[in-house]
VEXROZA-85599 format. One record per residue (C-alpha): residue in one letter; x, y, z. Coordinates in steps of 0.5 Angstrom, whole numbers. Example, Ala and Ser with C-alpha at 12.3 -4.5 7.8 and 13.67 -1.06 7.14 Angstrom:
! VEXROZA-85599
+------+-------+-------+-------+
| rest |    c1 |    c2 |    c3 |
+------+-------+-------+-------+
|    A |    25 |    -9 |    16 |
|    S |    27 |    -2 |    14 |
+------+-------+-------+-------+
***
This chain:
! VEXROZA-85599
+------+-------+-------+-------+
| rest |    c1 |    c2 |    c3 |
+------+-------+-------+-------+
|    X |   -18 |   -46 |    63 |
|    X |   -12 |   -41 |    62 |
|    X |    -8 |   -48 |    61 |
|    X |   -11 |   -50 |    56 |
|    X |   -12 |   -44 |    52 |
|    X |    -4 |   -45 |    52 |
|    X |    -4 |   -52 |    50 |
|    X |    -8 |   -50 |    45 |
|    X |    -4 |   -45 |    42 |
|    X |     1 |   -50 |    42 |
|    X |    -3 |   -55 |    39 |
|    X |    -5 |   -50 |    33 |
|    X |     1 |   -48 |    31 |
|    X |     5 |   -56 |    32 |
|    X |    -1 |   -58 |    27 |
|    X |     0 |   -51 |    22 |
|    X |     7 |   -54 |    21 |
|    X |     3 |   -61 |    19 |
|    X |     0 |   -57 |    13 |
|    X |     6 |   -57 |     7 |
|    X |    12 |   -57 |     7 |
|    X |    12 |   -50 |     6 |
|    X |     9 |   -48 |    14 |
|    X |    16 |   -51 |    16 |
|    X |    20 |   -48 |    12 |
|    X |    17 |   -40 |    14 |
|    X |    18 |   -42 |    21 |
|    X |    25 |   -43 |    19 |
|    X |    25 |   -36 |    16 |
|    X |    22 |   -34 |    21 |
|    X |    26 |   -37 |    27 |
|    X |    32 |   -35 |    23 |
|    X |    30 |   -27 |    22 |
|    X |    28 |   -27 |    30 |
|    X |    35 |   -30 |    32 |
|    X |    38 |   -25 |    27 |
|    X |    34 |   -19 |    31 |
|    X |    35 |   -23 |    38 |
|    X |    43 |   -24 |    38 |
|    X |    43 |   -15 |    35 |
|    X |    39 |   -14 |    42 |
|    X |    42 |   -18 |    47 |
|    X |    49 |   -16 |    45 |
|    X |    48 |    -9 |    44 |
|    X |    45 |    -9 |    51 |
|    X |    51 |   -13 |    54 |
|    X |    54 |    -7 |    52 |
|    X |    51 |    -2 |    54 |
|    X |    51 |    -6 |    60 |
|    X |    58 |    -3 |    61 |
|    X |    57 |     5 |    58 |
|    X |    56 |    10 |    62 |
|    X |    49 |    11 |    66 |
|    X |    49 |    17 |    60 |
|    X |    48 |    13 |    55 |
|    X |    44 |     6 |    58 |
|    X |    38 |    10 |    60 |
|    X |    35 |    14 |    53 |
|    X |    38 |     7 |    49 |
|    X |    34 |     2 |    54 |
|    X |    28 |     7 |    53 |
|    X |    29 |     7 |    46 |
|    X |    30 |     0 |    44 |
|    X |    24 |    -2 |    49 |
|    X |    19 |     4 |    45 |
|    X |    20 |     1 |    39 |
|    X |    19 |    -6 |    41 |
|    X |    12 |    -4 |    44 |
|    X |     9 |     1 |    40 |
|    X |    11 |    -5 |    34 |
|    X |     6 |   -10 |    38 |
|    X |     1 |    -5 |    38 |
|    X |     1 |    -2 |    31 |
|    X |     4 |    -8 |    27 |
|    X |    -3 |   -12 |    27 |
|    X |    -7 |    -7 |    25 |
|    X |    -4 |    -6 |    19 |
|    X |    -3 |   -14 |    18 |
|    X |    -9 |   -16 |    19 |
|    X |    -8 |   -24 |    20 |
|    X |    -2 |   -25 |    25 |
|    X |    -2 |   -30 |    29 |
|    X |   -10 |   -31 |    28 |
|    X |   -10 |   -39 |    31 |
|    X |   -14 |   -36 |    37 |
|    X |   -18 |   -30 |    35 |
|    X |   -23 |   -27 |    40 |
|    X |   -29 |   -28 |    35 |
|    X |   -27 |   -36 |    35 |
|    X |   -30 |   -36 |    41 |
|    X |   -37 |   -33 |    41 |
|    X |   -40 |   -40 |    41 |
|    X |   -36 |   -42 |    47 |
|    X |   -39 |   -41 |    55 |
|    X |   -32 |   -38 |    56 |
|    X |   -30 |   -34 |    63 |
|    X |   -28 |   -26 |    60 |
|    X |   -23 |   -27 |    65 |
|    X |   -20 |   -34 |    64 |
|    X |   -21 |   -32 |    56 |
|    X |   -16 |   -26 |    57 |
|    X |   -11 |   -28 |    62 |
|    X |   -11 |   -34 |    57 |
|    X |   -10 |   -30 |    51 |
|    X |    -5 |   -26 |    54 |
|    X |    -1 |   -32 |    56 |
|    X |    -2 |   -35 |    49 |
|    X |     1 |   -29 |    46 |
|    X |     7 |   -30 |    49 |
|    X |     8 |   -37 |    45 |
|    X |    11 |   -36 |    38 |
|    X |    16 |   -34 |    35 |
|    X |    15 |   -26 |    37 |
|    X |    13 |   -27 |    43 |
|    X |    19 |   -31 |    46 |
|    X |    24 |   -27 |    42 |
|    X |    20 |   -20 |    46 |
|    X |    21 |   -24 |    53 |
|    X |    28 |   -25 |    52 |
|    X |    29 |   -18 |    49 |
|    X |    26 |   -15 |    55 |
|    X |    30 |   -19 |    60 |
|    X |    36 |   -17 |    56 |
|    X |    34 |    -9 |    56 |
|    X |    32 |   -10 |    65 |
|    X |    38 |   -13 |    65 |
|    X |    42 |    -8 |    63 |
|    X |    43 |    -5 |    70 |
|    X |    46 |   -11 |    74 |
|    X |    51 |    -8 |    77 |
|    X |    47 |    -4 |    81 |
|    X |    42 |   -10 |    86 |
|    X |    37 |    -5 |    86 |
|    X |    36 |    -2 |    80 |
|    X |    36 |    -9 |    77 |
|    X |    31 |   -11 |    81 |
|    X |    27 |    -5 |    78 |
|    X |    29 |    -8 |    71 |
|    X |    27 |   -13 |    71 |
|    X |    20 |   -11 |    74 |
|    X |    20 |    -6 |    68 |
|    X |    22 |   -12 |    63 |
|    X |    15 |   -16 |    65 |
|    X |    10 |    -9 |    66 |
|    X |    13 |    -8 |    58 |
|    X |    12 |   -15 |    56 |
|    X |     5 |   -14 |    59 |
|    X |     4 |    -7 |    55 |
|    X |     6 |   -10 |    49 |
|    X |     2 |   -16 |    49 |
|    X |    -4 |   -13 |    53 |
|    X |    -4 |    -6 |    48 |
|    X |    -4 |   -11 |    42 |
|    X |    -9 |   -15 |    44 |
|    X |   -13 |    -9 |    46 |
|    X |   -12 |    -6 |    39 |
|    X |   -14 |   -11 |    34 |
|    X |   -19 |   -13 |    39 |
|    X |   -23 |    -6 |    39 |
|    X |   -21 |    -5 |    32 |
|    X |   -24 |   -11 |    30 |
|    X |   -30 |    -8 |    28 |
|    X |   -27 |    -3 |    23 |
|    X |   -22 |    -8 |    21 |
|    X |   -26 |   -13 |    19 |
|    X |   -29 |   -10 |    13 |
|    X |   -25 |   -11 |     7 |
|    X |   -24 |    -3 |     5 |
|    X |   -21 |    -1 |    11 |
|    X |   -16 |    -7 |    11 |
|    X |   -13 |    -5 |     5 |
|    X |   -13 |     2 |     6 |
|    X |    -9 |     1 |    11 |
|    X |    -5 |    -4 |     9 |
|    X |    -4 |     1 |     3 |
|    X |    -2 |     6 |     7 |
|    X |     3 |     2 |    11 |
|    X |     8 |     3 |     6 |
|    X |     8 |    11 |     6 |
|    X |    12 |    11 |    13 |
|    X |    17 |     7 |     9 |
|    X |    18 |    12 |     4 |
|    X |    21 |    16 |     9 |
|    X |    26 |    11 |    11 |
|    X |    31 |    11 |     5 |
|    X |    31 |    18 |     6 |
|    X |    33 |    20 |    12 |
|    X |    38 |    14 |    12 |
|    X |    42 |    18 |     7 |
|    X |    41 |    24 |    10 |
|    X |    44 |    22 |    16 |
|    X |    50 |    18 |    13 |
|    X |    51 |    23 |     9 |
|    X |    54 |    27 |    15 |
|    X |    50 |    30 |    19 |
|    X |    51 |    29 |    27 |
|    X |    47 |    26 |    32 |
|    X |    50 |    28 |    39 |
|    X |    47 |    23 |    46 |
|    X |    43 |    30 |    48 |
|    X |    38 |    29 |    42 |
|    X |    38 |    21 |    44 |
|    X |    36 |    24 |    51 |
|    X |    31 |    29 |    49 |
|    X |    27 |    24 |    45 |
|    X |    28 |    19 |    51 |
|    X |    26 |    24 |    56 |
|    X |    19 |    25 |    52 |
|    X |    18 |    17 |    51 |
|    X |    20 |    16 |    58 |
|    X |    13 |    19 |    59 |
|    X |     9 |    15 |    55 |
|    X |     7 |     8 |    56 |
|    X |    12 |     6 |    50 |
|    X |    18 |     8 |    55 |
|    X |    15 |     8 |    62 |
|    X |    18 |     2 |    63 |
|    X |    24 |     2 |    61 |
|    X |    26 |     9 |    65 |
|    X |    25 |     6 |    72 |
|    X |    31 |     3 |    72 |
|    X |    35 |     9 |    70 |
|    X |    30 |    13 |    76 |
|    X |    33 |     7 |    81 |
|    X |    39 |     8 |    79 |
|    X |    40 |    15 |    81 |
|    X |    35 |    14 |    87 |
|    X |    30 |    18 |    85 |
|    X |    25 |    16 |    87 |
|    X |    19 |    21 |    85 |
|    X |    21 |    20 |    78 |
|    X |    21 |    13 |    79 |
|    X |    15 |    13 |    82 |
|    X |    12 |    18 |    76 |
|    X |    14 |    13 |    71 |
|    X |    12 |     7 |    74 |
|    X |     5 |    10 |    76 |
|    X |     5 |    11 |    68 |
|    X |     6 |     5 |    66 |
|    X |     2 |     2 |    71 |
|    X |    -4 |     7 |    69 |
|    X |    -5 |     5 |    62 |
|    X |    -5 |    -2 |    63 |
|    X |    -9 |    -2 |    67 |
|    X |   -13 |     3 |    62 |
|    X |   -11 |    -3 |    56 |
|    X |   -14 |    -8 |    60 |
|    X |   -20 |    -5 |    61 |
|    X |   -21 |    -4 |    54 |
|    X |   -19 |   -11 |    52 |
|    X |   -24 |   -13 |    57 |
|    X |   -29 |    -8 |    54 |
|    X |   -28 |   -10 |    47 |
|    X |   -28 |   -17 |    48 |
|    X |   -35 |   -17 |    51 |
|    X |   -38 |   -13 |    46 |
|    X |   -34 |   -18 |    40 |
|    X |   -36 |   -25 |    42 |
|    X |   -44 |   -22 |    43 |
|    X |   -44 |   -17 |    37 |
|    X |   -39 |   -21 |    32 |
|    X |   -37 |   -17 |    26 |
|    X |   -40 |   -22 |    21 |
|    X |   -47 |   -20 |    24 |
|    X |   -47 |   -13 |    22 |
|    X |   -52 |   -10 |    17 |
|    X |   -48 |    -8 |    11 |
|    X |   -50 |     0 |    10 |
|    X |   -54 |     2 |     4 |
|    X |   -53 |     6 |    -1 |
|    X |   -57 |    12 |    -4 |
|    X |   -57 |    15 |   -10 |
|    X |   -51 |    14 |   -16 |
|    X |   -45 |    18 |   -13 |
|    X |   -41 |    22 |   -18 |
|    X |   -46 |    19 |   -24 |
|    X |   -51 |    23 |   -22 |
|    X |   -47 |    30 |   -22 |
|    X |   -44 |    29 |   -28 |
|    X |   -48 |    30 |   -35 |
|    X |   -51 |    23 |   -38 |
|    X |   -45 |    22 |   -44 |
|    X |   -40 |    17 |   -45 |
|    X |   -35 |    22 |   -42 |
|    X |   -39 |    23 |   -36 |
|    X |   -40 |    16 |   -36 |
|    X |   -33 |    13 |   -35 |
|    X |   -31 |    20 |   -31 |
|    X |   -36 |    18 |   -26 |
|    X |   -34 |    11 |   -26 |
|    X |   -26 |    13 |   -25 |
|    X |   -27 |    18 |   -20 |
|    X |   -30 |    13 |   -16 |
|    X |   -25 |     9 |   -17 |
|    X |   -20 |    14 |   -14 |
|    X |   -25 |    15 |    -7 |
|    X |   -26 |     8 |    -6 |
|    X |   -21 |     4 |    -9 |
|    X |   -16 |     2 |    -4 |
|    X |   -11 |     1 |   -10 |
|    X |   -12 |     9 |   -13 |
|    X |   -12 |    11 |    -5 |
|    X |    -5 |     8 |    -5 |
|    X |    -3 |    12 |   -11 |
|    X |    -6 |    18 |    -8 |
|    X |    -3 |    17 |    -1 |
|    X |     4 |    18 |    -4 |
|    X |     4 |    24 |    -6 |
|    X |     3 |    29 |    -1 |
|    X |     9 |    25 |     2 |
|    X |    13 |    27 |    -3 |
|    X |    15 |    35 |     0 |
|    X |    17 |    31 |     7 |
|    X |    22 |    26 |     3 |
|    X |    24 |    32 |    -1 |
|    X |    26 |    37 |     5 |
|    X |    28 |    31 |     9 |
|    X |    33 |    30 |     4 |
|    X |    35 |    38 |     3 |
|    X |    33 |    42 |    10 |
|    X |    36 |    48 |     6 |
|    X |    30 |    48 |     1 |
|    X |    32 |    47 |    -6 |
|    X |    29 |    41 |    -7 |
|    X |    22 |    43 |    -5 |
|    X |    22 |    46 |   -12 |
|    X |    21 |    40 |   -15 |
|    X |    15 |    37 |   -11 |
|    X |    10 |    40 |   -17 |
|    X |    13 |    36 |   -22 |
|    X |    14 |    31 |   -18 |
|    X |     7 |    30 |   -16 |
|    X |     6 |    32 |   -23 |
|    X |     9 |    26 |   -26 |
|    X |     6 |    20 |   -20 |
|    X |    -1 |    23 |   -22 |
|    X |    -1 |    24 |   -29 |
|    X |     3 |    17 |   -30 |
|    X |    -2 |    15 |   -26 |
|    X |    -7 |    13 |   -31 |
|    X |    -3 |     9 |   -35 |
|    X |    -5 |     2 |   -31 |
|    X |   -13 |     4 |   -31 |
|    X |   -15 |    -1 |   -36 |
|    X |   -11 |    -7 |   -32 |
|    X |   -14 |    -5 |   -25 |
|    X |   -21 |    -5 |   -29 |
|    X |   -20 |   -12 |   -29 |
|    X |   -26 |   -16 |   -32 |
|    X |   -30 |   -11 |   -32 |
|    X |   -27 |    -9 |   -38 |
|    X |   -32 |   -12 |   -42 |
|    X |   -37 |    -6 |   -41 |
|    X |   -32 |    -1 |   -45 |
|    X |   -31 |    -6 |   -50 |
|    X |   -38 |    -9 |   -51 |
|    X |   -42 |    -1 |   -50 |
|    X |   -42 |     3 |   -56 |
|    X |   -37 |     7 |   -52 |
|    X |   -31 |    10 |   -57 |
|    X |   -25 |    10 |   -55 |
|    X |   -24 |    17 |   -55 |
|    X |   -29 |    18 |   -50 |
|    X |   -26 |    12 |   -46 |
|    X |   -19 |    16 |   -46 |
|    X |   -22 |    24 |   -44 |
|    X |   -26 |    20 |   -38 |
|    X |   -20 |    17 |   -35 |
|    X |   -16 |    23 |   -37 |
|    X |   -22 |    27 |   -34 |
|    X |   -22 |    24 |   -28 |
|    X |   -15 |    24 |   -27 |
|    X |   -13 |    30 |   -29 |
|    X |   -19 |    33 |   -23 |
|    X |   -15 |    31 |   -18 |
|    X |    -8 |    33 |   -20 |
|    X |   -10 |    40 |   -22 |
|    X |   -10 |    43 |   -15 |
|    X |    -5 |    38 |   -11 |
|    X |     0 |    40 |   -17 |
|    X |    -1 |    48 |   -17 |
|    X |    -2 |    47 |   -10 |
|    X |     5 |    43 |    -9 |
|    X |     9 |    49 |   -15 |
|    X |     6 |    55 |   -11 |
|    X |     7 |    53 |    -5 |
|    X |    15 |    50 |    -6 |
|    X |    17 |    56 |    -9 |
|    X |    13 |    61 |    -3 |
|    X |    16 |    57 |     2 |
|    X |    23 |    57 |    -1 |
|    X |    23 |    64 |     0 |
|    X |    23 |    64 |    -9 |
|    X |    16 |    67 |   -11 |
|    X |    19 |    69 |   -18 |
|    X |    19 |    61 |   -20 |
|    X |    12 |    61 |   -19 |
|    X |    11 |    62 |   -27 |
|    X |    17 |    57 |   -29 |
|    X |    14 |    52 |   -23 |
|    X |     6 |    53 |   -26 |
|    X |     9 |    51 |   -33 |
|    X |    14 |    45 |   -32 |
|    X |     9 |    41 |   -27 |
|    X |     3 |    43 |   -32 |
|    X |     6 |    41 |   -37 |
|    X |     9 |    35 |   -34 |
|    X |     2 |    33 |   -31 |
|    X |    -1 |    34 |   -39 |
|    X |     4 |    30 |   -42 |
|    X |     4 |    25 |   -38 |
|    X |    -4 |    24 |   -39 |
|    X |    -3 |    24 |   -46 |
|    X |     4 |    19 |   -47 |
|    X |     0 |    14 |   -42 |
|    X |    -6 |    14 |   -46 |
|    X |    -2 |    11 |   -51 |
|    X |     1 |     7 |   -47 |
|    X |    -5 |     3 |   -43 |
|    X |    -8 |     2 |   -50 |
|    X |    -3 |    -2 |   -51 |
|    X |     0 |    -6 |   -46 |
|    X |    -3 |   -10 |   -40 |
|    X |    -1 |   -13 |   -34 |
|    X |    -2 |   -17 |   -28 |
|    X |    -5 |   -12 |   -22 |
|    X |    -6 |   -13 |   -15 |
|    X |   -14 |   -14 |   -15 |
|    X |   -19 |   -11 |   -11 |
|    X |   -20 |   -15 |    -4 |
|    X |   -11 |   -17 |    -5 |
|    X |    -6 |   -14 |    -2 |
|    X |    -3 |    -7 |    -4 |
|    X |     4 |   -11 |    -2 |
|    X |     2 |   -16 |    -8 |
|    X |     6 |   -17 |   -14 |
|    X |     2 |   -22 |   -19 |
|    X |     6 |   -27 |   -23 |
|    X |     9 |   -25 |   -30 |
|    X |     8 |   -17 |   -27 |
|    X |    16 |   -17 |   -27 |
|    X |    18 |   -16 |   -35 |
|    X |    12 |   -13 |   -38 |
|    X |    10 |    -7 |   -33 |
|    X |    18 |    -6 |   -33 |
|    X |    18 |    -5 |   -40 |
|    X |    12 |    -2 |   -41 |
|    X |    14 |     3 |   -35 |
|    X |    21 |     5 |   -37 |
|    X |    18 |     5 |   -45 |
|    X |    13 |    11 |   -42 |
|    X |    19 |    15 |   -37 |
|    X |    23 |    15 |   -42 |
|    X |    18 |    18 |   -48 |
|    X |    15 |    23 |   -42 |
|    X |    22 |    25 |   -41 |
|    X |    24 |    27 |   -48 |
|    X |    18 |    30 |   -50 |
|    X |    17 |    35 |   -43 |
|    X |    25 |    37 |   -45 |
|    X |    24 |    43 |   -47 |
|    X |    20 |    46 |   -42 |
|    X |    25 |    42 |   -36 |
|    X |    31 |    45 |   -39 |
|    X |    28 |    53 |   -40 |
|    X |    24 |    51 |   -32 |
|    X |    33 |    50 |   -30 |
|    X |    35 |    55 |   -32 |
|    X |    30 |    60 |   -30 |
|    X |    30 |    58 |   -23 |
|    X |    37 |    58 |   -24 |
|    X |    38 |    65 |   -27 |
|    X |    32 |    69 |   -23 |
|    X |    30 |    70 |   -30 |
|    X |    22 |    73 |   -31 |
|    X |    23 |    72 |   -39 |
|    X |    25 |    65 |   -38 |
|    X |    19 |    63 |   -33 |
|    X |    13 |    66 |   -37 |
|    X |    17 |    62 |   -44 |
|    X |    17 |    56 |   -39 |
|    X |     9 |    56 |   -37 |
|    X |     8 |    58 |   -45 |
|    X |    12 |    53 |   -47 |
|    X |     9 |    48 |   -42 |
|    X |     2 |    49 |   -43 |
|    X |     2 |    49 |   -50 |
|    X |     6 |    42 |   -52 |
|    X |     3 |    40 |   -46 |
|    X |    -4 |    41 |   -48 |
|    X |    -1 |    39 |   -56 |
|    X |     1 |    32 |   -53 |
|    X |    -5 |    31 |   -49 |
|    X |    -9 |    31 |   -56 |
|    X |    -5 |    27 |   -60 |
|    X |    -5 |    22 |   -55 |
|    X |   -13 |    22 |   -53 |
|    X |   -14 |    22 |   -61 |
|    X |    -8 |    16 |   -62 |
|    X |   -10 |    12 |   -56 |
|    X |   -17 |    12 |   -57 |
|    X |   -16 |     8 |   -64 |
|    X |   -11 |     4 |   -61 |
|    X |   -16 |     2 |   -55 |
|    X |   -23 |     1 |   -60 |
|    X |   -17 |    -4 |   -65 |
|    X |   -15 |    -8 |   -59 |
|    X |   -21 |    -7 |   -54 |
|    X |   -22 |   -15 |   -55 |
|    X |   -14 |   -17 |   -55 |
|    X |   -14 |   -13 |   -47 |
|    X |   -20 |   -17 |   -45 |
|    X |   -17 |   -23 |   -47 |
|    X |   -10 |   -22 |   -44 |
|    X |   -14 |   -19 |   -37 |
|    X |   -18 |   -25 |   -37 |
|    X |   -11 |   -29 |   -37 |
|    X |    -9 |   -26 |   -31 |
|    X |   -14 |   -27 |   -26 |
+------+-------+-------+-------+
***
């Protein structure tokens, strides 16, 4: 059974290829790009081979870490990487639980990620040939790490496959998936931009890995290397223990997911209105209703929302003296306000209620600036105060609670306008966040650099009094900037409900047929 399994495996993916050209040509790619990954692997452990005792062990534990922990968290976040032999596939079938796993596991070797993780890990437990002993421990390693990525991944989505499965929290996750890759560009600039990593901070990184199950592994070698061989024992027990623990659980999973498949759950009901029940029975109350719904359980809105408390870490990793920090609320300010300006697209079809309800415009623009705006107020005041608290500058507090006030109410009001005015493709609920629609490119560009640039030239005034308030210490100029924002902010949010609610009732129907086009 186990070789059949893996005959079967190989047979799927053979007869994926047979599809259309195009399963070829994304084997290709990813044969390429697993070589480039593979050849950078091998050579650097060839020379690490040959660098000091030092150096091998916190490179090899590291290298190995991330190999692991990439199979065990990537196929959560991707829900539908290498699905050809799902577990729930095989709840019709009276298959040996144990036969199915050591099957599974086999077969997960048989891809493009599995066969380049083998020779990856081969190449990490070799780096110790010079020493017999310490390679023999290597190798033994390599395999105990192959097993904990593919069994940890297995065990996983296997256990996650209830949760997963369900469509919300797919594309939450998916979503969130993008915010550890906004830290990436950050904290690559700061370290080529001087900042020294010595092999001490290599090694105490390595010494906590070392004790997890991502780096066990890889540090046996090492701990034979130098004969120590309680330390290696420790390490291994580690390694072996979660395992262990990972196969039970897959086992467990499993069990429980070929007799309770996913797709024979009971949807959960729903009792009441939600938000259209606690807010007054008006067209205002209505739309808030509707858009404050969107910004809980909409993965899209979620995505926009998970970015923002993002924004302080990327700004002290960029700055660790804390100047940066100061520009955290109007930052915030200006991703929350701005915000609003795809919510008409993102309504999608139905956007036909708004334009055959007797709903005036005016109304439609105050329930998305509403909705919007009850969410950013805290989080901006919260992100202005707190900057300049923690900077150790409390009296920018007032510039701060100006500019970003400001910033956010001129940006509900300037993207009022301009989502009255433009639409185009969105990711629609169900697709991927990662998604980008065909046509998207031109007009959201347009539409977009059209919008920034109107924001930043009417929110100039109070800018350039926040600068040199801060700058200067200057109390006068801090209560003229939180004036001076309040009041342009408040004026530019008027004006834009009152213009963008006459442009949405004259080109309601226009919207609707654009969005329409789209889908």
């Amino acid at each position: 059974m186990v070789a059949h399994l893996v005959r079967l495996k190989l047979t799927l993916l053979a007869n994926g290829l047979k599809r259309s050209a195009w399963q070829v040509v994304g084997l290709v790619v990813g044969v390429l790009y697993g070589l480039g990954a593979l050849v950078l692997v091998v050579s650097g452990m060839i020379a690490l081979s040959f660098a000091d005792a030092e150096l091998r062990q916190p490179v090899a534990v590291l290298v190995g870490s991330v190999m692991v922990l990439a199979w065990w968290v990537v196929p959560l976040i991707s829900f539908g990487v290498d699905s050809t032999l799902d577990p729930a596939r095989f709840v019709t079938f009276a298959v040996p639980r144990r036969s199915l796993l050591v099957g599974l596991a086999l077969a997960g070797v048989v891809g493009v990620p599995g066969v380049i993780t083998a020779i990856s890990s081969l190449s990490i437990g070799t780096v110790w040939w010079r020493d017999p002993l310490a390679l023999v421990a290597g190798l033994v390693g390599a395999v105990i790490g192959l097993a904990l990525a593919i069994v940890g991944s297995r065990a996983t989505t296997t256990a996650a496959l209830p949760l997963v499965g369900r469509r919300r929290v797919r594309e939450a996750m998916a979503g969130l998936a993008i915010v550890p890759l906004l830290l990436v560009g950050p904290l690559i600039g700061r370290f080529s931009s001087g900042v020294s990593v010595g092999v001490e901070d290599f090694e105490g990184l390595a010494d906590v890995l070392a004790w997890t199950p991502f780096g066990a592994p890889w540090a046996i070698p090492a701990d034979v290397a130098g004969r120590d061989w309680g330390l290696a024992a420790g390490h291994a027990g580690v390694a072996l223990a979660v395992l262990a623990l990972a196969a039970w659980v897959w086992a467990k999973a499993l069990a429980y997911g070929l007799v309770n498949p996913p797709h024979n759950e009971a949807s959960a009901k729903r009792r009441g209105l939600g938000w259209f029940d606690r807010l007054p029975a008006t067209p205002v109350g209505a739309v808030t209703a509707r858009c404050l719904t969107y910004w809980a359980r909409d993965p899209r809105y979620a995505l926009a929302a998970a970015i923002v408390p993002v924004v302080p870490l990327i700004l002290w990793v960029l700055d660790r003296d804390g100047g940066a920090l100061l520009l955290a609320g109007p930052i915030a300010a200006f991703l929350l306000g701005w915000g609003i300006s795809a919510d008409v697209a993102y309504d999608g079809s139905a956007f036909w209620t708004h334009v055959a309800s007797p709903v005036s415009g005016r109304a439609d623009r105050w329930g998305r600036v509403l909705a919007a705006g009850s969410i950013g107020l805290p989080v901006v005041l919260l992100f202005a105060v707190g900057s300049a608290v923690v900077t150790g500058q409390p009296g920018a507090i007032p510039a701060l609670v100006g500019l970003s006030l400001g910033v956010l109410l001129t940006g509900l009001g300037v993207a009022s306008v301009v989502s009255a005015y433009v639409v185009y493709p969105v990711q629609q609920p169900g697709e991927s966040p990662f998604q980008t629609r065909q046509g998207a490119s031109t007009a959201a560009l347009t539409s977009q650099l059209v919008g920034w640039l109107a924001l930043l030239v009417v929110s100039a005034p109070e800018i350039v009094l926040a600068i040199l308030a801060v700058r200067g210490e200057s109390l006068a100029l801090a209560l003229a900037t939180l004036v001076v924002g309040l009041g342009l902010g408040v004026t530019v949010l008027l004006r834009g409900i009152r213009y963008g609610g006459r442009a949405l009732e004259r080109n309601g129907p226009v919207l609707l047929q654009r969005i329409l086009a789209f889908s």
